[in-house]
MARSEPA-89233 format. One record per residue (C-alpha): residue number from 1; x, y, z. Coordinates in steps of 0.1 Angstrom, whole numbers, plus 5000, padded with zeros to 4 digits. Layout:
N
  resi     u     v     w
   NUM     X     Y     Z
...
END
This chain:
74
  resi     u     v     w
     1  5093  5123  5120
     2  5077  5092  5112
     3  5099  5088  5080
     4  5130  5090  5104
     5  5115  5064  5126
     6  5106  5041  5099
     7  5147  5047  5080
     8  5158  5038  5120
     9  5137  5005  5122
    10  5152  4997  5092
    11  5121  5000  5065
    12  5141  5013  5031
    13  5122  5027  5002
    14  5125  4996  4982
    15  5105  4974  5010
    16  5077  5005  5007
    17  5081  5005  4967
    18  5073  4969  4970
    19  5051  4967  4991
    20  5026  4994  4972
    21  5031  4973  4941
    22  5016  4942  4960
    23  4986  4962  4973
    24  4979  4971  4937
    25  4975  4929  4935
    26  4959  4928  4966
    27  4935  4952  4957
    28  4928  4934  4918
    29  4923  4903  4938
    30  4894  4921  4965
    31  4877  4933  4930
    32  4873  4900  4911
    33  4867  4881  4945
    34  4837  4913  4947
    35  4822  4900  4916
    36  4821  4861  4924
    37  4801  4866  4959
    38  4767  4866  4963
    39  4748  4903  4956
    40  4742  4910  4993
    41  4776  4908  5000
    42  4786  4925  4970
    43  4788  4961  4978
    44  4804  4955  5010
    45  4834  4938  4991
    46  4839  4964  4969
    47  4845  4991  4995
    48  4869  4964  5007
    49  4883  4965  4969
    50  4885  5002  4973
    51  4896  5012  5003
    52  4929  4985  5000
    53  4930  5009  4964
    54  4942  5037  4987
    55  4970  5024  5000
    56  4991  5025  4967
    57  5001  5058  4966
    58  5007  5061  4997
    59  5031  5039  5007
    60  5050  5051  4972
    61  5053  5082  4987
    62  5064  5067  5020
    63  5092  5051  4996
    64  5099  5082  4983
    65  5100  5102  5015
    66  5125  5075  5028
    67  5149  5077  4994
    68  5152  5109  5001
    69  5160  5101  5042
    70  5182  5080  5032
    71  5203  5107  5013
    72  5202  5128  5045
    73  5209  5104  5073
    74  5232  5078  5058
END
């Protein structure tokens, strides 16, 4: 359902591809910006380094779900 409503707005698997591979540098940017702030704030920006780590594989699969729309629907 939410794959169909994503192919409809007009998200294509490439755009989700994409955009996992630039979380990958988002997430590589978070981790050395972690280890050039001060040690209080450390830990909270490595969770932040983390969590945006997640995202990844996730919106690869997205990307994959919606290749595989796409042979369906159009």
């Amino acid at each position: 359902m939410v794959v169909q409503l994503l192919y409809r707005a007009g998200v294509r698997s490439v755009h989700m591809h994409l955009a996992s591979l630039a979380t990958i540098g988002l997430c590589i940017s978070f981790w050395v910006r972690a280890k050039t702030v001060d040690q209080e704030q450390r830990g909270n920006a490595e969770r932040r380094a983390l969590f945006v780590g997640l995202w990844p594989p996730t919106m690869w699969l997205i990307g994959d779900s919606l290749e595989s729309a796409c042979d369906r629907l159009g």
